[in-house]
TIKOL-655714 format. One line per field, with one value per residue: residue number from 0; residue in three letters; x, y, z of N, C-alpha, C in turn. Coordinates in Angstrom, 3 decimals. Example, Ala and Ser with C-alpha at 12.3 -4.5 7.8 and 13.67 -1.06 7.14 Angstrom:
k 0/1
r Ala/Ser
n_px 13.190/12.850
n_py -5.690/-2.250
n_pz 7.800/7.080
ca_px 12.300/13.670
ca_py -4.500/-1.060
ca_pz 7.800/7.140
c_px 13.200/12.900
c_py -3.300/0.030
c_pz 7.800/7.870
END
This chain:
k 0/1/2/3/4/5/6/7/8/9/10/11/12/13/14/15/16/17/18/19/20/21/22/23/24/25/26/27/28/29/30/31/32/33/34/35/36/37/38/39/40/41/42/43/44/45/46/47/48/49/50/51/52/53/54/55/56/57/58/59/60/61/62/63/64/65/66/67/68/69/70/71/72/73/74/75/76/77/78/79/80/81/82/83/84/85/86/87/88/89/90/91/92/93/94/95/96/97/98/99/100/101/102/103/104/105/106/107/108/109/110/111/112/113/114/115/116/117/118/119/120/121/122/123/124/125/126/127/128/129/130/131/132/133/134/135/136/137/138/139/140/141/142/143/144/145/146/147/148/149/150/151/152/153/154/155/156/157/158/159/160/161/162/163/164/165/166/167/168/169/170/171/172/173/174/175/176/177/178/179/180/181/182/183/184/185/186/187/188/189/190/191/192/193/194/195/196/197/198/199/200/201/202/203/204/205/206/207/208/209/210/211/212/213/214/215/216/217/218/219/220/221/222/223/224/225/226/227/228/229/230/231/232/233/234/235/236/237/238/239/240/241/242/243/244/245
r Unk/Unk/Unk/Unk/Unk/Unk/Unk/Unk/Unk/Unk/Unk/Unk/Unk/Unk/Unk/Unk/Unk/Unk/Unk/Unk/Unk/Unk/Unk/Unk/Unk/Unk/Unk/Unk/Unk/Unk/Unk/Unk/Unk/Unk/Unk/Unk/Unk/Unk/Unk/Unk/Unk/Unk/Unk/Unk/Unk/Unk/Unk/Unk/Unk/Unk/Unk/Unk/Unk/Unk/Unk/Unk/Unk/Unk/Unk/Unk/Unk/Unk/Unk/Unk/Unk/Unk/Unk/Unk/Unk/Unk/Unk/Unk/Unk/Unk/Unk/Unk/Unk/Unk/Unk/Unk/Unk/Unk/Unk/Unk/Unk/Unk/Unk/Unk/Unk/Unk/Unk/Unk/Unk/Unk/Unk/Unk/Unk/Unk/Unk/Unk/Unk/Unk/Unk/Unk/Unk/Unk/Unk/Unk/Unk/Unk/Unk/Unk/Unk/Unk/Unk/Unk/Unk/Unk/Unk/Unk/Unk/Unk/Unk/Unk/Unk/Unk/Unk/Unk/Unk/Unk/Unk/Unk/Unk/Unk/Unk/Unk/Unk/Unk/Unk/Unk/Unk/Unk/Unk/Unk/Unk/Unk/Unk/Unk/Unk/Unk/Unk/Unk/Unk/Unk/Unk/Unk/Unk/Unk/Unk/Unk/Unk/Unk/Unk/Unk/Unk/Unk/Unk/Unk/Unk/Unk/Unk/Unk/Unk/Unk/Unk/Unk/Unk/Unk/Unk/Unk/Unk/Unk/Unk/Unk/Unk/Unk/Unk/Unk/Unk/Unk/Unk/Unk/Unk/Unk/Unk/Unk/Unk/Unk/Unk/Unk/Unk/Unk/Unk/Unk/Unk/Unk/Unk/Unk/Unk/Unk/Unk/Unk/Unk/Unk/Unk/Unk/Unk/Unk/Unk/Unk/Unk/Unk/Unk/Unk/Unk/Unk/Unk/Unk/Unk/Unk/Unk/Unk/Unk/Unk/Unk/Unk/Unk/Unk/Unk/Unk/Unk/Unk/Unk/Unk/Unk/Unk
n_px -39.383/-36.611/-35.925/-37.118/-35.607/-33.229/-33.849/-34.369/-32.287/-30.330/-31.534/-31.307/-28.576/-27.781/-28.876/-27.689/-25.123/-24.860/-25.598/-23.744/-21.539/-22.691/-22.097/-19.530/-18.392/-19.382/-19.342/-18.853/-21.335/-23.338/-23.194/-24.834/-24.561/-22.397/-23.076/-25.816/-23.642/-22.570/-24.671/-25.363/-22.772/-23.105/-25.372/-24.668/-22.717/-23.761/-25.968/-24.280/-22.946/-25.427/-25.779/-23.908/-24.141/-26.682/-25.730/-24.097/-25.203/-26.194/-23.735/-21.305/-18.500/-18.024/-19.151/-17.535/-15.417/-16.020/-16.768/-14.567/-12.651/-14.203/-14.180/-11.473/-10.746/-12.173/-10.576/-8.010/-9.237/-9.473/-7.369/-5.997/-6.912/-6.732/-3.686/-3.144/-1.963/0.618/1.272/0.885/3.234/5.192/4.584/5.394/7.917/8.916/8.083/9.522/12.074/12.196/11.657/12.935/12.809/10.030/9.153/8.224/5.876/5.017/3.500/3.570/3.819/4.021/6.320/7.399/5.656/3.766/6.034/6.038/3.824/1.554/-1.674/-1.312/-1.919/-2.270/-2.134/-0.059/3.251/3.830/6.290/8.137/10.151/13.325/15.205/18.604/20.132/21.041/23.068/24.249/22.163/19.478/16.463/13.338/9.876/7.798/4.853/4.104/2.077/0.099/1.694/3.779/6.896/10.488/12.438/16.187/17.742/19.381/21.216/22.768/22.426/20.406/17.821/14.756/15.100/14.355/14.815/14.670/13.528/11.842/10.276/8.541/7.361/5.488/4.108/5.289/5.775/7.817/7.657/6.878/8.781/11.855/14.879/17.010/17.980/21.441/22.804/25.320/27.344/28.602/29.664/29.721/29.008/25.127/22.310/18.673/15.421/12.971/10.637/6.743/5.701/2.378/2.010/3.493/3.344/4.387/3.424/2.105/2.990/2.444/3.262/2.391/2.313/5.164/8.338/10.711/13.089/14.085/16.602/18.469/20.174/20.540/19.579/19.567/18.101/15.755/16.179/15.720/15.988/17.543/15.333/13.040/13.549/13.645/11.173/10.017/9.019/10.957/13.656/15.983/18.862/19.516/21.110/21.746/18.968/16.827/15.005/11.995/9.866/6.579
n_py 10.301/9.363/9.624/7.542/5.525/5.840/4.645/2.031/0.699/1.311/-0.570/-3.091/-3.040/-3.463/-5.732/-7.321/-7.369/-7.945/-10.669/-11.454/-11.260/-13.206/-15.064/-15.065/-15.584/-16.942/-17.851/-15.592/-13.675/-15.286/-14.401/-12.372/-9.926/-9.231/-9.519/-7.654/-5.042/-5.070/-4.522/-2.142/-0.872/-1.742/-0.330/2.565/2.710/2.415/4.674/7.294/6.387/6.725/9.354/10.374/9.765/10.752/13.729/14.136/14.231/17.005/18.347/17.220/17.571/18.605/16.327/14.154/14.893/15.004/12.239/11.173/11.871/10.800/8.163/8.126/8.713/6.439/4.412/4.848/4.634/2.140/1.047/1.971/0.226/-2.220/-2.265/-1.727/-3.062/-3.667/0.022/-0.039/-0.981/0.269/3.419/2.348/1.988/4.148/6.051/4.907/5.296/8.213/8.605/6.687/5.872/4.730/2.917/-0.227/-2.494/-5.612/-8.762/-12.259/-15.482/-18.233/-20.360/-22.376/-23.010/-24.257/-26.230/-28.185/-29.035/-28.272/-26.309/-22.896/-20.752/-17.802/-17.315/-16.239/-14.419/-11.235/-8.672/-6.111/-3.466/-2.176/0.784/1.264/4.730/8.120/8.033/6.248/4.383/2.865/3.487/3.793/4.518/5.124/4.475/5.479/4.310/6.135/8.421/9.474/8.682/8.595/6.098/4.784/1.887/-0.321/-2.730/-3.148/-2.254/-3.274/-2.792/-1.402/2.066/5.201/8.866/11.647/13.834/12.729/11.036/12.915/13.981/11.686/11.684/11.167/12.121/14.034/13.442/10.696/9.717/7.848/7.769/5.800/3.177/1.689/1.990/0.774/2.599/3.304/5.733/5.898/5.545/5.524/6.812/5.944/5.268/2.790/2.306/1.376/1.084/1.706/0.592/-0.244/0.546/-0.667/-0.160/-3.866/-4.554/-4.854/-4.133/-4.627/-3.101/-2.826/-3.435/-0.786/1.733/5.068/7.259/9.263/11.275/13.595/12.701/12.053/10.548/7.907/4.742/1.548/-1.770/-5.015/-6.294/-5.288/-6.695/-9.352/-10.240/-9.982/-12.372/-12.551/-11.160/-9.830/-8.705/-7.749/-7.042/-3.929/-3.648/-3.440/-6.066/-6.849/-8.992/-10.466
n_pz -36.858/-37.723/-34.988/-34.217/-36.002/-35.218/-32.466/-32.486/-34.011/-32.519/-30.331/-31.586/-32.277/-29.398/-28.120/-29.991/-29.048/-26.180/-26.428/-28.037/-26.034/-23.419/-24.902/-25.469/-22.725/-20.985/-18.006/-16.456/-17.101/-15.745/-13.501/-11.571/-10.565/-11.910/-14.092/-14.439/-14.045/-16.539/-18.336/-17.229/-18.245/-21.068/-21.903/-20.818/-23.029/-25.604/-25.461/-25.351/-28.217/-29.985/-29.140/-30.271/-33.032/-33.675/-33.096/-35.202/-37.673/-38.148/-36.875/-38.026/-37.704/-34.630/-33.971/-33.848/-32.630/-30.511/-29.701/-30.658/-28.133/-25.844/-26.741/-26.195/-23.560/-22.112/-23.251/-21.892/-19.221/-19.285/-19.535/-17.541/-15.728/-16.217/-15.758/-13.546/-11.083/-11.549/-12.225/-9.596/-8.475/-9.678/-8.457/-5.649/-5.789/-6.237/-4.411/-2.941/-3.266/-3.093/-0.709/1.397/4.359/4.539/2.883/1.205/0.528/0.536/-0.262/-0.133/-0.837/1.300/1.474/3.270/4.675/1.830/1.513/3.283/2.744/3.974/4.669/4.943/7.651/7.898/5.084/3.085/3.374/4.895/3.369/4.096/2.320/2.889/1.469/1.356/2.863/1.738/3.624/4.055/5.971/7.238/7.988/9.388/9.077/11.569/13.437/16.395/19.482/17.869/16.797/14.065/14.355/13.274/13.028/13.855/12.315/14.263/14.892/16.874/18.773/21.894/22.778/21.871/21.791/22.490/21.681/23.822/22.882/20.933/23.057/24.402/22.009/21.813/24.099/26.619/29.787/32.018/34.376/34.203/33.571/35.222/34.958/35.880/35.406/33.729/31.165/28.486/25.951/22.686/23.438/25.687/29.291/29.980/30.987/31.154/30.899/31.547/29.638/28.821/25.508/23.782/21.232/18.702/15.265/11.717/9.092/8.052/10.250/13.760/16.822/19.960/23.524/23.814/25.133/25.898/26.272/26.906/26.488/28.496/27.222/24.613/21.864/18.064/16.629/17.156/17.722/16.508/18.197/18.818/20.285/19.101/16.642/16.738/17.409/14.962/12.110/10.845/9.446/7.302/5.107/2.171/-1.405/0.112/0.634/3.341/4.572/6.218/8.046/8.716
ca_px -39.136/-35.257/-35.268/-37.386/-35.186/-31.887/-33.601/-34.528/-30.689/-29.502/-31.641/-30.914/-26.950/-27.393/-29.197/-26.906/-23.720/-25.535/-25.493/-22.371/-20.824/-23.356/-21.627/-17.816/-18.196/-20.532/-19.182/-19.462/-22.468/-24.048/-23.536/-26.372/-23.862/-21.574/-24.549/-26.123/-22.400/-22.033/-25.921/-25.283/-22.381/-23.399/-26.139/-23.776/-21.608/-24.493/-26.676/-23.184/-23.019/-26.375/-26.093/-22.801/-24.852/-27.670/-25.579/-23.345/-26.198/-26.190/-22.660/-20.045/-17.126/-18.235/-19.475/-16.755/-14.451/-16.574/-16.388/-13.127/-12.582/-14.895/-13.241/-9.645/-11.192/-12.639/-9.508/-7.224/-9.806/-9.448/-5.964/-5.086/-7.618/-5.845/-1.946/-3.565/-1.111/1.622/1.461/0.917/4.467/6.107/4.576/5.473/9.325/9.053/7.935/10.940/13.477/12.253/11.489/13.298/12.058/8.806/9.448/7.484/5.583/4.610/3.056/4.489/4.023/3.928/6.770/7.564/4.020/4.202/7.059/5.658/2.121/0.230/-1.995/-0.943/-3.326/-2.225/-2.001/1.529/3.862/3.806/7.618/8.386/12.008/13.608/16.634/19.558/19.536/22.150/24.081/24.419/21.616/18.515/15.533/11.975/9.231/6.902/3.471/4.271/0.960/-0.536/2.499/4.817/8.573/11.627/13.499/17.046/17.807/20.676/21.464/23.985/21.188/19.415/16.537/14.402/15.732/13.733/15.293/14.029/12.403/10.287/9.117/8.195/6.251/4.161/3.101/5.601/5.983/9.248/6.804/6.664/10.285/12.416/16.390/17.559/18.935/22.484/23.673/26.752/26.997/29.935/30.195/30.392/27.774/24.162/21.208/18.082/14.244/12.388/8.888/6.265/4.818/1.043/1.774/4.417/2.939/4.799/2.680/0.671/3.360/1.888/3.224/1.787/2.755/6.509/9.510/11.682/13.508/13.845/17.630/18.186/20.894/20.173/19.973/19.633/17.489/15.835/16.937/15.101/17.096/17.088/14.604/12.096/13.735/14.025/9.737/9.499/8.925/12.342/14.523/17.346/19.753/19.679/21.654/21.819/17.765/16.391/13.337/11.168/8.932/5.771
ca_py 9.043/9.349/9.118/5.508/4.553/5.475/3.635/0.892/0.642/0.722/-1.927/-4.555/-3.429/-4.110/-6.997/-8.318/-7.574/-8.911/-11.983/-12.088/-11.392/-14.511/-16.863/-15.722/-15.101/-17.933/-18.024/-14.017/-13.355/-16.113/-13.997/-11.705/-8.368/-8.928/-9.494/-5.931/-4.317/-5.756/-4.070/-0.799/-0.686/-1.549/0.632/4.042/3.013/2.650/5.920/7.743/6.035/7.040/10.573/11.401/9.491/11.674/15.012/14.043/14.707/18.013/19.089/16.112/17.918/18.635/14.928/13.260/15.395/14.463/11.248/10.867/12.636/9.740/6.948/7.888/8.483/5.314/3.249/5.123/4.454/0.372/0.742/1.984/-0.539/-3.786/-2.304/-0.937/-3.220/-2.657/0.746/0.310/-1.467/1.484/4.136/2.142/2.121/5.394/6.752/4.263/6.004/9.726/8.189/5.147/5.380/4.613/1.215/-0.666/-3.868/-6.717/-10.217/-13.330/-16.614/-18.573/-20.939/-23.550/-24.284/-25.303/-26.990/-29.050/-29.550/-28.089/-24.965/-21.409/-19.817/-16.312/-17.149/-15.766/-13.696/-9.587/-8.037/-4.519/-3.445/-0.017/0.911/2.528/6.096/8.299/8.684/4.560/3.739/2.110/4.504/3.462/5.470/4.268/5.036/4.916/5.581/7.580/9.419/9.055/8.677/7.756/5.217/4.377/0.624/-0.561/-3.958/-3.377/-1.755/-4.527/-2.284/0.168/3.642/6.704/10.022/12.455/14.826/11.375/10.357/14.025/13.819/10.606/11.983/10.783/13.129/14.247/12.882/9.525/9.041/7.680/7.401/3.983/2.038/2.385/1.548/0.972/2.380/3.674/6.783/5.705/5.059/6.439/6.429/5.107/4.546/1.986/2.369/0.243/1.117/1.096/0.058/0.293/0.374/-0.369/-1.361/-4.236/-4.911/-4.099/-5.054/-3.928/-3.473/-2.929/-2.439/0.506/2.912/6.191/7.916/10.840/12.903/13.914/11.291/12.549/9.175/6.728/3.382/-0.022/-2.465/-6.409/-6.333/-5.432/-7.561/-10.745/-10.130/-10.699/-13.504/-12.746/-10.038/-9.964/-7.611/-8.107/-6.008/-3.068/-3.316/-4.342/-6.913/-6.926/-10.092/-10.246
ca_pz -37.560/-37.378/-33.716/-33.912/-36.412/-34.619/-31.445/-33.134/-34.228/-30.695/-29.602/-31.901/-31.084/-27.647/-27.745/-29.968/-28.155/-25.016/-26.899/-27.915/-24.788/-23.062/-25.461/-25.400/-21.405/-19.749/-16.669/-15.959/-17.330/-14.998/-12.379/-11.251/-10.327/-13.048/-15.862/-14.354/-14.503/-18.096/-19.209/-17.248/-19.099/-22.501/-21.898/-21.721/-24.416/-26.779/-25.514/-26.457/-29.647/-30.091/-28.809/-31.355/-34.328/-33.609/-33.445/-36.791/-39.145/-38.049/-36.934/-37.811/-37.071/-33.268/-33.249/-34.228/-32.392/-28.880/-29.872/-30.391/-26.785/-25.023/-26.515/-25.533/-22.119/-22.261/-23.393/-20.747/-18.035/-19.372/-19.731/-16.130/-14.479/-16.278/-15.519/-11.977/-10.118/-11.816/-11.301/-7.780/-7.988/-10.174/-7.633/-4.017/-6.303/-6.559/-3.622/-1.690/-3.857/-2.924/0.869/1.914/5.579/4.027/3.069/0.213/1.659/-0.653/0.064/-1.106/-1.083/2.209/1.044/4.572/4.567/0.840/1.378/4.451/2.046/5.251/4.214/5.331/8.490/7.194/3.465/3.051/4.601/4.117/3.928/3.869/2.278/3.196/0.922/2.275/2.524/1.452/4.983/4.703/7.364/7.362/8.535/9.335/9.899/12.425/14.655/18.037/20.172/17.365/16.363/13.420/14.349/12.103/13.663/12.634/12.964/14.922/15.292/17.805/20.141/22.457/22.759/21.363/22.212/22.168/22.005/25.007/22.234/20.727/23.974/24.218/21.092/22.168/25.084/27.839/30.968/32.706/36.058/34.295/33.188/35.659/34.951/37.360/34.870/33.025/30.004/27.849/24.816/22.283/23.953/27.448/30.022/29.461/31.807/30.282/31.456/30.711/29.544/27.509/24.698/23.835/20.511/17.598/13.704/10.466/7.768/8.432/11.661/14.717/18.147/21.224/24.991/23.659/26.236/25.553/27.031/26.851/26.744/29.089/26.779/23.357/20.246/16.516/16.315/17.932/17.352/16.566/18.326/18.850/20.821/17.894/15.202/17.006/17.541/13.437/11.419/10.078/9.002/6.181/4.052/0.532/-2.088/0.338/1.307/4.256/4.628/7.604/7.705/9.648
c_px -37.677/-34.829/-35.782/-36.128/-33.613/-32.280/-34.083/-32.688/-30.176/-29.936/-31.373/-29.225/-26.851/-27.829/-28.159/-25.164/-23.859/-25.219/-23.972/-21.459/-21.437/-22.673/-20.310/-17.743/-19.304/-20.941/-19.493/-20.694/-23.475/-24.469/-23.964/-25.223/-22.853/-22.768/-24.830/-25.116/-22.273/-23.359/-25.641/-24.146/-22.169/-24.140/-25.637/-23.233/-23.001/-25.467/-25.413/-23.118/-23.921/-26.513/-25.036/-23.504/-25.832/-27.234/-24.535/-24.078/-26.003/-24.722/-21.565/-19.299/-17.019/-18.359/-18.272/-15.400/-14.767/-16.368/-15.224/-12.536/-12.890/-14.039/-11.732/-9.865/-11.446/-11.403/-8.328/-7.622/-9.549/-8.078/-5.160/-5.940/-7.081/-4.233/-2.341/-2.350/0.329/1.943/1.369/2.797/5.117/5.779/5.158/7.484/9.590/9.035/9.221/12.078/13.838/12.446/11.704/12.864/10.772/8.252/8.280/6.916/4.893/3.930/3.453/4.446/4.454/5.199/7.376/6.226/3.479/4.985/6.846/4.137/1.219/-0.221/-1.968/-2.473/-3.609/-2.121/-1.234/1.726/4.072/5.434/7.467/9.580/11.817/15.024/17.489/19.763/21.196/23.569/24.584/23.361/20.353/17.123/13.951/10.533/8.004/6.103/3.932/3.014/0.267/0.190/3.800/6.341/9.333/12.991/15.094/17.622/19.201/21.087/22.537/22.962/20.383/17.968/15.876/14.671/15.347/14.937/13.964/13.136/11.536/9.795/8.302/7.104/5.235/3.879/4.077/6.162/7.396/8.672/7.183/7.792/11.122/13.891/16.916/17.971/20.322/22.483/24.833/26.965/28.879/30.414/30.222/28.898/26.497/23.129/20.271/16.635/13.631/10.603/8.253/5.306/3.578/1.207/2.621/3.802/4.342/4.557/2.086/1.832/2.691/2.568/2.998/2.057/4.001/7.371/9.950/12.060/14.174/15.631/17.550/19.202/20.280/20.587/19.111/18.263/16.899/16.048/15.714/16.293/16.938/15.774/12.934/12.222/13.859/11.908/9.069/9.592/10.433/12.565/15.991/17.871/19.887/20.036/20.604/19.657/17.446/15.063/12.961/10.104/8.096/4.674
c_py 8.628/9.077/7.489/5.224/4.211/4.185/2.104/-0.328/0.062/-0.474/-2.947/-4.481/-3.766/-5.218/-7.809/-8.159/-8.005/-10.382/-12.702/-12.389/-12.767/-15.338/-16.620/-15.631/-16.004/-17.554/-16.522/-13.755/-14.318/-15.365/-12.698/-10.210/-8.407/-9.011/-7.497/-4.830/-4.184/-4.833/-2.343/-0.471/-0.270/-0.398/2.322/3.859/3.456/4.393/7.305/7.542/7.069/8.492/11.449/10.852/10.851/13.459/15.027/14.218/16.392/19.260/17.797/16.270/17.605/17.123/14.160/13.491/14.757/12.983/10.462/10.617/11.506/8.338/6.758/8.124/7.460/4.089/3.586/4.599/2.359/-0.280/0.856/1.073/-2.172/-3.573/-1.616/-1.637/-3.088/-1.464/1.137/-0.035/-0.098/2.757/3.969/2.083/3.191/6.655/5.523/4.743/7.587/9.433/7.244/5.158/4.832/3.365/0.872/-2.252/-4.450/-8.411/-10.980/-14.795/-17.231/-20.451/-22.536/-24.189/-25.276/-26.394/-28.201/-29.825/-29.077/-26.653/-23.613/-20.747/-18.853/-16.158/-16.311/-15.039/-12.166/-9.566/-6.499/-4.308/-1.778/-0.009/1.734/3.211/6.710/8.677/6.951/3.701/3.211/2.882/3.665/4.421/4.391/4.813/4.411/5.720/6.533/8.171/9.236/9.367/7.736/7.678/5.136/2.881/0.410/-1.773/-4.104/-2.853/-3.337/-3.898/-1.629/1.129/4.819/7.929/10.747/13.518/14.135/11.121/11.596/13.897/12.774/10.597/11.512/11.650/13.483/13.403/11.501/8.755/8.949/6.654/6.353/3.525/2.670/1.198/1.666/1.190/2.679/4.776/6.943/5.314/5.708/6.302/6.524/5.114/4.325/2.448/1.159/1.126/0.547/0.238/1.070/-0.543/-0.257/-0.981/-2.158/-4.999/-3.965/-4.697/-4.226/-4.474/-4.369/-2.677/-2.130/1.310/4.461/7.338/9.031/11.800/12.671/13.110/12.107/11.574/8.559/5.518/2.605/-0.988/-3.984/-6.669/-6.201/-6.457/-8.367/-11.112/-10.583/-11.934/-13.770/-11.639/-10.583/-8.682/-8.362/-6.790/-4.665/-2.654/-4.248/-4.947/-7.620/-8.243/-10.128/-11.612
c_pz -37.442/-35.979/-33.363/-34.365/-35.548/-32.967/-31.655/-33.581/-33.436/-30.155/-30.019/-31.672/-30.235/-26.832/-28.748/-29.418/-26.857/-25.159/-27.402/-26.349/-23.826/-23.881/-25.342/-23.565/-20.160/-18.841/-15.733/-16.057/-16.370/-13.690/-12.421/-11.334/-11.424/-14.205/-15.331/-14.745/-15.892/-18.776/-18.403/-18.309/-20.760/-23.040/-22.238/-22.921/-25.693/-26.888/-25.852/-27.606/-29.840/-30.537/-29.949/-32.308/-34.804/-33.855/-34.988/-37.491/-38.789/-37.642/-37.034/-37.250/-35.478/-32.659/-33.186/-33.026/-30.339/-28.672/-29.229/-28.712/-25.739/-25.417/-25.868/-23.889/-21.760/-22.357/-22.577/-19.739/-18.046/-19.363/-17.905/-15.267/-14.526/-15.953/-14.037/-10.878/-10.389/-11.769/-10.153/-7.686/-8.275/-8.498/-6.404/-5.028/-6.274/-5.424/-2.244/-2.346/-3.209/-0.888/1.469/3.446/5.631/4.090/1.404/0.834/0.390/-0.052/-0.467/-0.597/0.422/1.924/1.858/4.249/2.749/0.139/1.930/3.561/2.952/4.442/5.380/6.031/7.931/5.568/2.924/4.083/3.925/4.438/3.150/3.945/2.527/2.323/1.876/2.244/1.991/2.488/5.069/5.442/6.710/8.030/8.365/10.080/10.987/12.996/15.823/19.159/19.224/16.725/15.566/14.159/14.026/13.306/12.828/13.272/12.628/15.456/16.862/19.062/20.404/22.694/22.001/22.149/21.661/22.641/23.415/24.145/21.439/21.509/24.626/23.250/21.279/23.153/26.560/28.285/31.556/33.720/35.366/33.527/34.281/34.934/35.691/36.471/33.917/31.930/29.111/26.593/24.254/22.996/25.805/27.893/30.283/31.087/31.088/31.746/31.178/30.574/28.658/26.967/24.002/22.527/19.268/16.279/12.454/9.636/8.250/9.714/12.903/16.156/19.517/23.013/24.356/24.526/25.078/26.363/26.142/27.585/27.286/28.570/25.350/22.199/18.983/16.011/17.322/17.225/17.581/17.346/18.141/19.194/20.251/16.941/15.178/17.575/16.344/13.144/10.631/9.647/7.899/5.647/3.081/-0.390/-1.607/0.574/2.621/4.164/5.944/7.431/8.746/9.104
END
């Protein structure tokens, strides 16, 4: 008799919070996968209810205490799904503080084409900042071919410039490096061979069938040079970060 009456209980709760929710929520409830979402829903909360009502006659303490337990589960799980992008911001802050080659990439507002009144193909523009590390520089990590390597960007370089132990790591041959060209750098005159790359990553930049070459003495780094950063949508320095635009 106690279990009619408790389900008797439940159903007029859940038909009338059904009802409420249909009148403060129109426009949701209209729709077919959000109405179902909204009744599976209701549905657990109340067979919980239900299930701690049902064991409180017999052990309160335990019920109350489970209870308890489910709701703060419950209002954490509602709490990190409405501040969910905000902590995406705190974390991508967080993880460019511990890892500035990393970068943090953001979308924003397509602001020429709202300026002009014409509407945006790409519906903004992505940028990715890198802070400056603690040596001064500018570091980016990157997929080249498959294979992460941390660039360090060099405005004063006209190319990209692989070290001989990166083009090592992405697969290029002693057979398929040829030295012929020179170059001039700070430390005198280098030799250099050019290759192209299948394809350089960072974030949602991609550019493919890149020249580069490939230094024949030993670099600490490879370098981004012009030759990448004049390929973007735009590049800037702003208090000591850089912003890549794509």
């Amino acid at each position: 008799m106690r279990v009619t009456v408790i389900a008797a209980i439940l159903l007029a709760l859940l038909a009338a919070l059904l009802l409420t929710l249909n009148n403060l929520f129109p426009s949701v409830m209209s729709q077919p996968e959000n109405r179902m979402r909204v009744y599976a829903t209701t549905g657990w909360l109340l067979l919980l209810v239900g299930s701690a009502a049902t064991r409180f006659r017999s052990q309160p303490g335990t019920a109350l205490r489970a209870l308890s337990a489910w709701l703060l589960i419950g209002l954490a799980l509602v709490w990190v799904y409405a501040y969910r992008f905000e902590a995406q911001q705190i974390g991508n802050g967080i993880l460019g503080e511990l890892a500035p080659s990393h970068g943090i990439e953001t979308s924003v507002a397509d602001n020429e084409a709202a300026d002009s009144g014409t509407e945006s193909m790409s519906g903004g523009i992505s940028e990715i900042r890198f802070a400056l590390n603690q040596e001064g520089h500018y570091q980016i990590d990157a997929r080249v071919n498959g294979t992460y390597i941390t660039f360090l960007v060099d405005t004063g370089a006209s190319d990209v410039v692989l070290s001989p132990d990166d083009a090592q790591r992405i697969g290029l041959t002693d057979s398929q490096l040829h030295f012929t060209e020179r170059a001039s750098t700070a430390n005198g005159i280098v030799y250099v061979a050019p290759v192209t790359l299948n394809n350089l990553t960072i974030g949602s930049i991609v550019m493919n069938r890149l020249p580069a070459r490939v230094n024949q003495a030993p670099m600490p780094y490879s370098l981004l040079g012009m030759s990448f950063l004049n390929q973007l949508r735009g590049w800037r320095v702003e208090q000591r970060t850089l912003i890549l635009e794509r």
